[in-house]
PQR file of N, CA, C, O and H, with PARSE charges and radii, in Angstrom:
ATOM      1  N   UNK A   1       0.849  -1.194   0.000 -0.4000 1.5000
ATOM      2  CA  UNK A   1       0.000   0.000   0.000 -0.0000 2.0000
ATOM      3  C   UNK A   1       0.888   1.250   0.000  0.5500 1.7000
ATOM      4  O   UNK A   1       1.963   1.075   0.574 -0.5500 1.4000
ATOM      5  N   UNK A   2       0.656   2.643  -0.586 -0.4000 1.5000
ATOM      6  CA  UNK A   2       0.900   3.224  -0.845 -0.0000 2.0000
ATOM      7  C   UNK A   2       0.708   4.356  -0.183  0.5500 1.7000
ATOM      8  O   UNK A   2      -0.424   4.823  -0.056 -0.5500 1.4000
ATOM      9  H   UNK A   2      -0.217   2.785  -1.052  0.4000 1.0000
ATOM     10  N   UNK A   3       2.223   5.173   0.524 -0.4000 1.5000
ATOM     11  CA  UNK A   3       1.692   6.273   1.703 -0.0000 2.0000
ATOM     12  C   UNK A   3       1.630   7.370   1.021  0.5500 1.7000
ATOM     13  O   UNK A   3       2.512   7.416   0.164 -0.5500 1.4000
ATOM     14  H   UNK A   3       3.142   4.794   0.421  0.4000 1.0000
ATOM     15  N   UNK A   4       0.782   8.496   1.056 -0.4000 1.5000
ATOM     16  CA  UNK A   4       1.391   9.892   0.579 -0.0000 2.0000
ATOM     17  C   UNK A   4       1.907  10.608   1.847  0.5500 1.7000
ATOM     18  O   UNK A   4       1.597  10.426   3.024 -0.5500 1.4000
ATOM     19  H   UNK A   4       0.065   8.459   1.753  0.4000 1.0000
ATOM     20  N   UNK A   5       2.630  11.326   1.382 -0.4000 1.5000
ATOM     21  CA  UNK A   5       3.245  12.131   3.023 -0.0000 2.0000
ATOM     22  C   UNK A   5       2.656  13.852   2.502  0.5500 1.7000
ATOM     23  O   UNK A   5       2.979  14.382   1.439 -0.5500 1.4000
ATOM     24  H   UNK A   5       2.882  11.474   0.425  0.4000 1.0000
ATOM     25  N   UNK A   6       1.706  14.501   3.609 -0.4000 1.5000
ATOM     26  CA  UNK A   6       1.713  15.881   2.939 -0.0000 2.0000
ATOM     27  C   UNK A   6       2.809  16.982   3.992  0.5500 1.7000
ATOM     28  O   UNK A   6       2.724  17.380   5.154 -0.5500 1.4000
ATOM     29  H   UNK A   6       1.445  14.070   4.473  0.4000 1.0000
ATOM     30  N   UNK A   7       3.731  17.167   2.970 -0.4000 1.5000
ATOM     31  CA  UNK A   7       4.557  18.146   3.045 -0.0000 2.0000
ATOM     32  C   UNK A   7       4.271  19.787   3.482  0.5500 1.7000
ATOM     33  O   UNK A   7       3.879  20.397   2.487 -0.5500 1.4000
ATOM     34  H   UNK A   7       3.800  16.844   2.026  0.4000 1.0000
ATOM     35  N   UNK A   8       4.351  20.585   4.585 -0.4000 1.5000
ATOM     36  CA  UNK A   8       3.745  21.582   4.857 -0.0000 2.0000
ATOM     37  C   UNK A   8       5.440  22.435   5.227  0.5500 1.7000
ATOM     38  O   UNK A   8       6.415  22.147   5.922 -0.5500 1.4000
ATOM     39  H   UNK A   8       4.670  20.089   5.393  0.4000 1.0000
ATOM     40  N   UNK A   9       5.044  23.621   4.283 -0.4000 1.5000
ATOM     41  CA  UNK A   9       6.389  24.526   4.524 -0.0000 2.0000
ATOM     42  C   UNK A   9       5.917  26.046   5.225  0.5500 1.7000
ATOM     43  O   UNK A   9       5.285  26.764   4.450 -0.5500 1.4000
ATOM     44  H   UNK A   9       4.252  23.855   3.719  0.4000 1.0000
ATOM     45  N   UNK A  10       6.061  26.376   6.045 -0.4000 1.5000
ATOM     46  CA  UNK A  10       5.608  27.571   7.058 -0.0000 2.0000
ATOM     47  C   UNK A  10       6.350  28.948   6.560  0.5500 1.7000
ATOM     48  O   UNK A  10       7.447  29.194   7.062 -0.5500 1.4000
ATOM     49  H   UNK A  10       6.575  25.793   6.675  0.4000 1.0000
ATOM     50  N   UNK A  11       6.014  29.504   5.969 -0.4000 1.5000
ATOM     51  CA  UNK A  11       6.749  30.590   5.089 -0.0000 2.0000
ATOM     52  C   UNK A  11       6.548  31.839   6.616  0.5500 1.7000
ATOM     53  O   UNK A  11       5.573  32.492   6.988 -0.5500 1.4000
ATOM     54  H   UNK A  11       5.122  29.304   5.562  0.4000 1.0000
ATOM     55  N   UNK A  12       7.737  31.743   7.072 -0.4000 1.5000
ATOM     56  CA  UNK A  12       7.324  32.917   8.175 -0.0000 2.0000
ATOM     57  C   UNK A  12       8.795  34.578   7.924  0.5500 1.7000
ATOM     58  O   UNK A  12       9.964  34.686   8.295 -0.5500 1.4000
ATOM     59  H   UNK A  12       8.529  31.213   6.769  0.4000 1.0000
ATOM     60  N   UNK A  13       8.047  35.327   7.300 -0.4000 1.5000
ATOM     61  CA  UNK A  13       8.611  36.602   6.897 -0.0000 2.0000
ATOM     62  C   UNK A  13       9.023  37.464   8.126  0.5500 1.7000
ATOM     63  O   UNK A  13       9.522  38.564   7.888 -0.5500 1.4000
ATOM     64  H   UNK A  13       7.097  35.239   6.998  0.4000 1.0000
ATOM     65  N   UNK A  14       8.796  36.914   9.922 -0.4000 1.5000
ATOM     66  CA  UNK A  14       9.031  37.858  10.424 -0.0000 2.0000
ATOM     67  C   UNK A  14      10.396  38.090  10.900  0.5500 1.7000
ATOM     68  O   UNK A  14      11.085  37.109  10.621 -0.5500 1.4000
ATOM     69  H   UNK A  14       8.390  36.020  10.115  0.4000 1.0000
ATOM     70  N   UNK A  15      11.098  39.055  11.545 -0.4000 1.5000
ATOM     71  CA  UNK A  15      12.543  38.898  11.705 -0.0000 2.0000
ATOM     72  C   UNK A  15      12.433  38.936  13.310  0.5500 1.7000
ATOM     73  O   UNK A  15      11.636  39.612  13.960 -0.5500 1.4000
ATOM     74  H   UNK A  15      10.538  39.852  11.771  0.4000 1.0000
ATOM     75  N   UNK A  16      13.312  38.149  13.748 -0.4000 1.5000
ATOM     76  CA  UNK A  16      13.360  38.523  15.540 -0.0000 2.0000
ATOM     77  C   UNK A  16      14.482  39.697  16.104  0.5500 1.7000
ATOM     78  O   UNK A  16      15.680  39.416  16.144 -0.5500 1.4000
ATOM     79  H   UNK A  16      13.960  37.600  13.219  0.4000 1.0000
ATOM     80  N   UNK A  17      14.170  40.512  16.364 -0.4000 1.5000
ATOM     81  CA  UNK A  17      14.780  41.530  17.211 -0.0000 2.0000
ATOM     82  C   UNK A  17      16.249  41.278  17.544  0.5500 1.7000
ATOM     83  O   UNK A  17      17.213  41.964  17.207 -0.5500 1.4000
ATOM     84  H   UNK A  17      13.197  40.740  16.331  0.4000 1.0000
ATOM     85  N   UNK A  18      16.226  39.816  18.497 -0.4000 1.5000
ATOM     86  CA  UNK A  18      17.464  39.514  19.224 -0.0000 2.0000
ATOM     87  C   UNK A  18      18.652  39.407  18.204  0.5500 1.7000
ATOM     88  O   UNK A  18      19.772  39.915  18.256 -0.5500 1.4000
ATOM     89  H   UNK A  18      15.443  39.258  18.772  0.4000 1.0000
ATOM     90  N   UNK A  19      18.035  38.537  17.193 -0.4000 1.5000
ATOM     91  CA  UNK A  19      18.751  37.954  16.299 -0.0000 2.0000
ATOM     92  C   UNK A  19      19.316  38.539  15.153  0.5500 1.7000
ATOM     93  O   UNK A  19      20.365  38.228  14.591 -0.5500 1.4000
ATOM     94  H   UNK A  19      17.125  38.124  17.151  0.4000 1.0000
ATOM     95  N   UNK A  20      18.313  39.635  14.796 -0.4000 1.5000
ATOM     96  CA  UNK A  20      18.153  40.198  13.386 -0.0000 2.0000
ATOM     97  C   UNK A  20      18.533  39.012  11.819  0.5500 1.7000
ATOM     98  O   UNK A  20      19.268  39.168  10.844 -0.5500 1.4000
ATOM     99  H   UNK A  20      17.461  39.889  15.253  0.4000 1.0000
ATOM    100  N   UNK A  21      17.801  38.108  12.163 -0.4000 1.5000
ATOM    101  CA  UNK A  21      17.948  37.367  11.043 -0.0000 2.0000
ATOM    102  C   UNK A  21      16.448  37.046  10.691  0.5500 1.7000
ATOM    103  O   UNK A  21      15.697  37.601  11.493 -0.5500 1.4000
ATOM    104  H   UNK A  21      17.204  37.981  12.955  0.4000 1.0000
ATOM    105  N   UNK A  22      15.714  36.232   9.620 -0.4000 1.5000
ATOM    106  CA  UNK A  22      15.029  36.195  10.007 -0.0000 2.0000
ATOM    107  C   UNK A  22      14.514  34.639  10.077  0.5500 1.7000
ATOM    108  O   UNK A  22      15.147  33.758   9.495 -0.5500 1.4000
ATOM    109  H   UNK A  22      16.324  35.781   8.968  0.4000 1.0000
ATOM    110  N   UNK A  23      13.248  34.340  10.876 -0.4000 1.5000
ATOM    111  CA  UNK A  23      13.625  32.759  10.867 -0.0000 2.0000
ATOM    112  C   UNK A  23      12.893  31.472   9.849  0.5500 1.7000
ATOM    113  O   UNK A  23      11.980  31.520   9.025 -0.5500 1.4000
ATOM    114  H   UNK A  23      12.734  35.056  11.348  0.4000 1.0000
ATOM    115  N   UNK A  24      13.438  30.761  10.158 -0.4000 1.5000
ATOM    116  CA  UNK A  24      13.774  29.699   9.076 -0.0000 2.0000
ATOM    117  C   UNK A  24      12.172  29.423   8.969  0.5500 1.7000
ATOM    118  O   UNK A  24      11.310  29.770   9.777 -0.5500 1.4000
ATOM    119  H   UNK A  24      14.179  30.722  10.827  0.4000 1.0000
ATOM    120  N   UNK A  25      11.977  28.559   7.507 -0.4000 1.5000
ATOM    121  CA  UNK A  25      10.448  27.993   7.535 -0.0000 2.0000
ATOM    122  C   UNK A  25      10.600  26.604   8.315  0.5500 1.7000
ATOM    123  O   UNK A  25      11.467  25.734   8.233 -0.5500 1.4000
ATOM    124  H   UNK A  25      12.677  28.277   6.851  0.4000 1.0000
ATOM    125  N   UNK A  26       9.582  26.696   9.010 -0.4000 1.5000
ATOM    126  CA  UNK A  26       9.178  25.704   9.837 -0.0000 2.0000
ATOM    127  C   UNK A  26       8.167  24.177   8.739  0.5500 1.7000
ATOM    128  O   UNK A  26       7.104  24.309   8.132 -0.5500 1.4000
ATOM    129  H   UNK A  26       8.878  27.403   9.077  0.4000 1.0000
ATOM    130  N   UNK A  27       8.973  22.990   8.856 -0.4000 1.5000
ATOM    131  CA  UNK A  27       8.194  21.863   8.108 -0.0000 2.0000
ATOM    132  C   UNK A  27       7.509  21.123   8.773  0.5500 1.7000
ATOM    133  O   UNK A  27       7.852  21.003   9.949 -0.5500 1.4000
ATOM    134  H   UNK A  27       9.837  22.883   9.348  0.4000 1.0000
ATOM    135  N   UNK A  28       6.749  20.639   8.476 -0.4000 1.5000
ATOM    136  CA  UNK A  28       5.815  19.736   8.857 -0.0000 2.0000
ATOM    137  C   UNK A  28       5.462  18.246   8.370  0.5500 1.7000
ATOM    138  O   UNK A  28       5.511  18.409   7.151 -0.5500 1.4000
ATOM    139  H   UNK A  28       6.471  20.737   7.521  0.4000 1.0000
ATOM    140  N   UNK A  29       5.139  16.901   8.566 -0.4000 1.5000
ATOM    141  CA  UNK A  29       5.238  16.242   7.990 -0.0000 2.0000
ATOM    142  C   UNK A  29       3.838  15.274   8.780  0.5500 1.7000
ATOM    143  O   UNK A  29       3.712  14.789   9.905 -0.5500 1.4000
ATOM    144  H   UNK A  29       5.099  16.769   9.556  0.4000 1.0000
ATOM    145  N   UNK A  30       2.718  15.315   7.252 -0.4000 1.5000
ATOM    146  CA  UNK A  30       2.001  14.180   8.154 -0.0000 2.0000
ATOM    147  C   UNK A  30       1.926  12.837   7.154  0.5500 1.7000
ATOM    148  O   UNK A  30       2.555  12.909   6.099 -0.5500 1.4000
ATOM    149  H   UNK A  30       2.820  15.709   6.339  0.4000 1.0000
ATOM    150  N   UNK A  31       1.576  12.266   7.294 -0.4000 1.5000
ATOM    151  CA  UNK A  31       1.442  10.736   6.132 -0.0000 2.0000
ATOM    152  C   UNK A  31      -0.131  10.258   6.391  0.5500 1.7000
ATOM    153  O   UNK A  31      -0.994  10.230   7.268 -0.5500 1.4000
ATOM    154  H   UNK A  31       1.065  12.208   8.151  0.4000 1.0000
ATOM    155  N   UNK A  32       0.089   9.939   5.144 -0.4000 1.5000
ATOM    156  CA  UNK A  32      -1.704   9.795   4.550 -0.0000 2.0000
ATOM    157  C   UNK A  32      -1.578   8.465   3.895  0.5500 1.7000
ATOM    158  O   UNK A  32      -0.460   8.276   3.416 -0.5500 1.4000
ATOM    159  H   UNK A  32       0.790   9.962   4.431  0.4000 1.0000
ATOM    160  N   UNK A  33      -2.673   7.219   3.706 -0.4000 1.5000
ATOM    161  CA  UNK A  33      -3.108   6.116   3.099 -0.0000 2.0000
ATOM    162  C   UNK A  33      -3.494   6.291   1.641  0.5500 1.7000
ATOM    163  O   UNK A  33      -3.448   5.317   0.889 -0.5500 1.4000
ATOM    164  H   UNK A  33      -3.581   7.373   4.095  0.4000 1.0000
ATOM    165  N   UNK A  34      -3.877   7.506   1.202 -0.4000 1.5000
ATOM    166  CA  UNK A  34      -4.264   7.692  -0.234 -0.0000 2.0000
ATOM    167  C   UNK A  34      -3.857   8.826  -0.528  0.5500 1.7000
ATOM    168  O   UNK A  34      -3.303   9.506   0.335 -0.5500 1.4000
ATOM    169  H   UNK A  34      -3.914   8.296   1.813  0.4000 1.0000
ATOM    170  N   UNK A  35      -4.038   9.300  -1.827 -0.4000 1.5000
ATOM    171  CA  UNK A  35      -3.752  10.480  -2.213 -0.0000 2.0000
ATOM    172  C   UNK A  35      -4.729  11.480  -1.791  0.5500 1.7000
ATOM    173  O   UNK A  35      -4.541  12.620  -1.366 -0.5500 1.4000
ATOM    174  H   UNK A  35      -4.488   8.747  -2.529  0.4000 1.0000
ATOM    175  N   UNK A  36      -5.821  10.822  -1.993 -0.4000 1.5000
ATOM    176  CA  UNK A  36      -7.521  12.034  -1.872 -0.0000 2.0000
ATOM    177  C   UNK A  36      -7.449  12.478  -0.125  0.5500 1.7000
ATOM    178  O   UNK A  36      -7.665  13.611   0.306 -0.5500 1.4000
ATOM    179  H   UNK A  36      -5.974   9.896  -2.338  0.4000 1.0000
ATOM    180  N   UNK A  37      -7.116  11.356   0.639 -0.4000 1.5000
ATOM    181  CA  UNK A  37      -7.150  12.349   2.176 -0.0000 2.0000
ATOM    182  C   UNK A  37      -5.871  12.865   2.052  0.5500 1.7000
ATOM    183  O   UNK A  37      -5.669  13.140   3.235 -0.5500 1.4000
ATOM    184  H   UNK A  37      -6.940  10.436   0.289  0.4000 1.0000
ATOM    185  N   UNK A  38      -4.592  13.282   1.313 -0.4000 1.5000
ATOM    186  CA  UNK A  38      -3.329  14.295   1.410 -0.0000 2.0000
ATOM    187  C   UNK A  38      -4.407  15.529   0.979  0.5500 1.7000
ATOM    188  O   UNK A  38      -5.066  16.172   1.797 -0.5500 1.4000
ATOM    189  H   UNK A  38      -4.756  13.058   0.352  0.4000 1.0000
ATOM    190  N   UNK A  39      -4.438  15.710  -0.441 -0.4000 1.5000
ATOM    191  CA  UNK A  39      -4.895  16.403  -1.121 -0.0000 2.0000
ATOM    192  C   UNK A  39      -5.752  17.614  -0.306  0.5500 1.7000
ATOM    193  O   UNK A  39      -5.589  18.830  -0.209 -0.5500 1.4000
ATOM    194  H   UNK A  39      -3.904  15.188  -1.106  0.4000 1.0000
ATOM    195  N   UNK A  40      -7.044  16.376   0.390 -0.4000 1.5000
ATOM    196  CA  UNK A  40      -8.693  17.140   1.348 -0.0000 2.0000
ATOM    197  C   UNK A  40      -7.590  17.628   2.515  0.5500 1.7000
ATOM    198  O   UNK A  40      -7.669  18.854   2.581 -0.5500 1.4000
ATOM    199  H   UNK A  40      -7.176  15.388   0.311  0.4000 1.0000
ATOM    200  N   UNK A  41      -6.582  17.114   3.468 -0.4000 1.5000
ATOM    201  CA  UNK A  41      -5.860  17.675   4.411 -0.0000 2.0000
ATOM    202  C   UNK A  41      -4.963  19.265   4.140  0.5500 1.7000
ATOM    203  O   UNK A  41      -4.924  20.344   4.732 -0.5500 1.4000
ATOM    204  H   UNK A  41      -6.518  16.117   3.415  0.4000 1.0000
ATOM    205  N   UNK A  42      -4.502  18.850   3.262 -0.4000 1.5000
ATOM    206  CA  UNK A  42      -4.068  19.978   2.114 -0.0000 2.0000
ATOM    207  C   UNK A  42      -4.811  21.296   2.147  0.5500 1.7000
ATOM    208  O   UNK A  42      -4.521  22.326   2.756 -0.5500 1.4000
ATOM    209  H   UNK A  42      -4.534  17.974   2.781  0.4000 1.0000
ATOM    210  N   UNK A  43      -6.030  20.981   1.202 -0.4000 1.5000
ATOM    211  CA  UNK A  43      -6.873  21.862   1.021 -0.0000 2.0000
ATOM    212  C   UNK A  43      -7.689  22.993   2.580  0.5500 1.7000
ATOM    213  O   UNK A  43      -7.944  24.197   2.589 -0.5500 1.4000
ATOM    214  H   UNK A  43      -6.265  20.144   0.706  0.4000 1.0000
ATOM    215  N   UNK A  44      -7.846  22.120   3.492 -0.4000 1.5000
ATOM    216  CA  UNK A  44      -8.380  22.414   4.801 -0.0000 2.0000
ATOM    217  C   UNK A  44      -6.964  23.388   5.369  0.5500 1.7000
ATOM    218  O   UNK A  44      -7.148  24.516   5.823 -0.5500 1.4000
ATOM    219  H   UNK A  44      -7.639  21.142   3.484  0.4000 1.0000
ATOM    220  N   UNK A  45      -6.054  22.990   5.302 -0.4000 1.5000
ATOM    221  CA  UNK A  45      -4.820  23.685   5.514 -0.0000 2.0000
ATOM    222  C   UNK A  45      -4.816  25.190   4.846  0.5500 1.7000
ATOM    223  O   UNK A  45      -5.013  26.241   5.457 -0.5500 1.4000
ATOM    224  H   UNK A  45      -5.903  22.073   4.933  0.4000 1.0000
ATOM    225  N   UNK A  46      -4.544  25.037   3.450 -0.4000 1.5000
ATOM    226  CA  UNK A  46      -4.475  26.630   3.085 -0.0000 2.0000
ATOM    227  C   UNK A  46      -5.685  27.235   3.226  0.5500 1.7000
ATOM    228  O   UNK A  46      -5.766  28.432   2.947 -0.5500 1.4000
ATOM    229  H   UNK A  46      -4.384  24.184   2.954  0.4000 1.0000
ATOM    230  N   UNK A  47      -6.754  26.567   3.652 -0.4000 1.5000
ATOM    231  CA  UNK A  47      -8.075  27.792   3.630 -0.0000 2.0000
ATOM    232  C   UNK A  47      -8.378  28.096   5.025  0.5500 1.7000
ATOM    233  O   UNK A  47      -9.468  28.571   5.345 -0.5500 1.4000
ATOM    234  H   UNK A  47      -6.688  25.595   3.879  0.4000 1.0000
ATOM    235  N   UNK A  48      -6.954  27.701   6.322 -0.4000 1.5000
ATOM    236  CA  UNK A  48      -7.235  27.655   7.379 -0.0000 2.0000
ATOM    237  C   UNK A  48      -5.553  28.795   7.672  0.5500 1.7000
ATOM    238  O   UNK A  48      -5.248  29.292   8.755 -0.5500 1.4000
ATOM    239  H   UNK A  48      -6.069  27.315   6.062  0.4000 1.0000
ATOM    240  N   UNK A  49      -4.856  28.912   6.531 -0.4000 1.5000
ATOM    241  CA  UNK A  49      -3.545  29.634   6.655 -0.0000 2.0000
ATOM    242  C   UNK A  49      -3.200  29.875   5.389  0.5500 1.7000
ATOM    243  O   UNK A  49      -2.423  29.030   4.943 -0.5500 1.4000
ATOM    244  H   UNK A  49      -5.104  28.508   5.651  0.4000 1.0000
ATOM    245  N   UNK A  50      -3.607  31.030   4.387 -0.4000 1.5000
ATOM    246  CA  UNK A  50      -3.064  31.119   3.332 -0.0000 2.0000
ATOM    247  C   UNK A  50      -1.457  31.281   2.682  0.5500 1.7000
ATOM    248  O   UNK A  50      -1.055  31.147   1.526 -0.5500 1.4000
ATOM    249  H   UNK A  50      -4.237  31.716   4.749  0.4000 1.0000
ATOM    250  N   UNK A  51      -0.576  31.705   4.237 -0.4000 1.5000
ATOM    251  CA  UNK A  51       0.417  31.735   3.758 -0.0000 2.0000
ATOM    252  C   UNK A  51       1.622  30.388   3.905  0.5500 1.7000
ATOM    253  O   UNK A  51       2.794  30.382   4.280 -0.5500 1.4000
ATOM    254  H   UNK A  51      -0.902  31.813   5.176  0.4000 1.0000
ATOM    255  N   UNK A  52       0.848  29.485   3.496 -0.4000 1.5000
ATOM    256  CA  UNK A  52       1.707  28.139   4.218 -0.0000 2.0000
ATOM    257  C   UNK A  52       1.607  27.434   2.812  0.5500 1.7000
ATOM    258  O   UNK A  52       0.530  27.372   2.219 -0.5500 1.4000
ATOM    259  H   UNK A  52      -0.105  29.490   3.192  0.4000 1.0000
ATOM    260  N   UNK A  53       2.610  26.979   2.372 -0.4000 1.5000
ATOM    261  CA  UNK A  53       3.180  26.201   1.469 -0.0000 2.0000
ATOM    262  C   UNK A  53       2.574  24.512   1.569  0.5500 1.7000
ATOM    263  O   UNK A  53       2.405  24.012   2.681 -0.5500 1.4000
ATOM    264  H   UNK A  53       3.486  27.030   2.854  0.4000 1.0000
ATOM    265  N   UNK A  54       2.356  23.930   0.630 -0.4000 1.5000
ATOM    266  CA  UNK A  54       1.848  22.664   0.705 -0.0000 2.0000
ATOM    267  C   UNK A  54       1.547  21.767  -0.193  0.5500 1.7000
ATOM    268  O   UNK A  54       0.932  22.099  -1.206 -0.5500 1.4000
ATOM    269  H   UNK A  54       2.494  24.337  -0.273  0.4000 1.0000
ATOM    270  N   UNK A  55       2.063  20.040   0.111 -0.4000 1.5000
ATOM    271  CA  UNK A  55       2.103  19.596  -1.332 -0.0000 2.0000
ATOM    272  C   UNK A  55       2.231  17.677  -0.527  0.5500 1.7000
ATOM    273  O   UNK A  55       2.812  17.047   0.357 -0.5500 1.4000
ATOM    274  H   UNK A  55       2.563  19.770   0.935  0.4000 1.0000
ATOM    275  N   UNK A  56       1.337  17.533  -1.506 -0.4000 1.5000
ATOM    276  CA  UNK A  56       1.477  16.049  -1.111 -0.0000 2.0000
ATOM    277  C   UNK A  56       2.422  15.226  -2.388  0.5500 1.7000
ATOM    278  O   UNK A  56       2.346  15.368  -3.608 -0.5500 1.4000
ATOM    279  H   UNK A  56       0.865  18.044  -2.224  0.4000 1.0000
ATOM    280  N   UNK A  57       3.431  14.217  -1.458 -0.4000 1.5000
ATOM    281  CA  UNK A  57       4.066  13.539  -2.267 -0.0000 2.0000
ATOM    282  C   UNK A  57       4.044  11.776  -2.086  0.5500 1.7000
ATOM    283  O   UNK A  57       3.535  11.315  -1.065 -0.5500 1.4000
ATOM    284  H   UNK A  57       3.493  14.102  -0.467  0.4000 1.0000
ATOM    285  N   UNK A  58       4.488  11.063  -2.891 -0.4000 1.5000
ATOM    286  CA  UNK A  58       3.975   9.310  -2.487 -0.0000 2.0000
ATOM    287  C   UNK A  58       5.823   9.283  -2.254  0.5500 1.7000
ATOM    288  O   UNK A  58       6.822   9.734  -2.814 -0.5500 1.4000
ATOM    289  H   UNK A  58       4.901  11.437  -3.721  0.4000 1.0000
ATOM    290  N   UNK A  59       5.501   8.518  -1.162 -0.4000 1.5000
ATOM    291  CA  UNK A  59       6.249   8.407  -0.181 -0.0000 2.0000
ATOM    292  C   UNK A  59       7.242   7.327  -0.783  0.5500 1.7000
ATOM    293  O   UNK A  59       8.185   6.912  -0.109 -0.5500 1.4000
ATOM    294  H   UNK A  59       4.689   8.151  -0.707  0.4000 1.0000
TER
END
């Protein structure tokens, strides 16, 4: 059987004070049984955070 893993990249533009750099995107990683629940997880994601990167891949 076949996993998809959906890939989530956290695009965060802000800079921290202390550091003056700014910080890294934060990943995420969940794994899915089919493609159609990556995809529907996916979808619920950017309409819950538009600025977050996202992509399902077969594992």
């Amino acid at each position: 059987m076949s996993t998809w893993v959906l890939l989530v990249v956290t695009l965060l533009n802000t800079t921290n004070p202390h550091t003056d750099k700014g910080s890294s995107p934060m990943v995420a990683m969940q794994e899915f049984n089919s493609q159609k629940t990556c995809m529907d997880a996916r979808t619920q994601l950017i309409k819950m955070n538009p600025s977050i990167s996202a992509s399902c891949v077969l594992k």
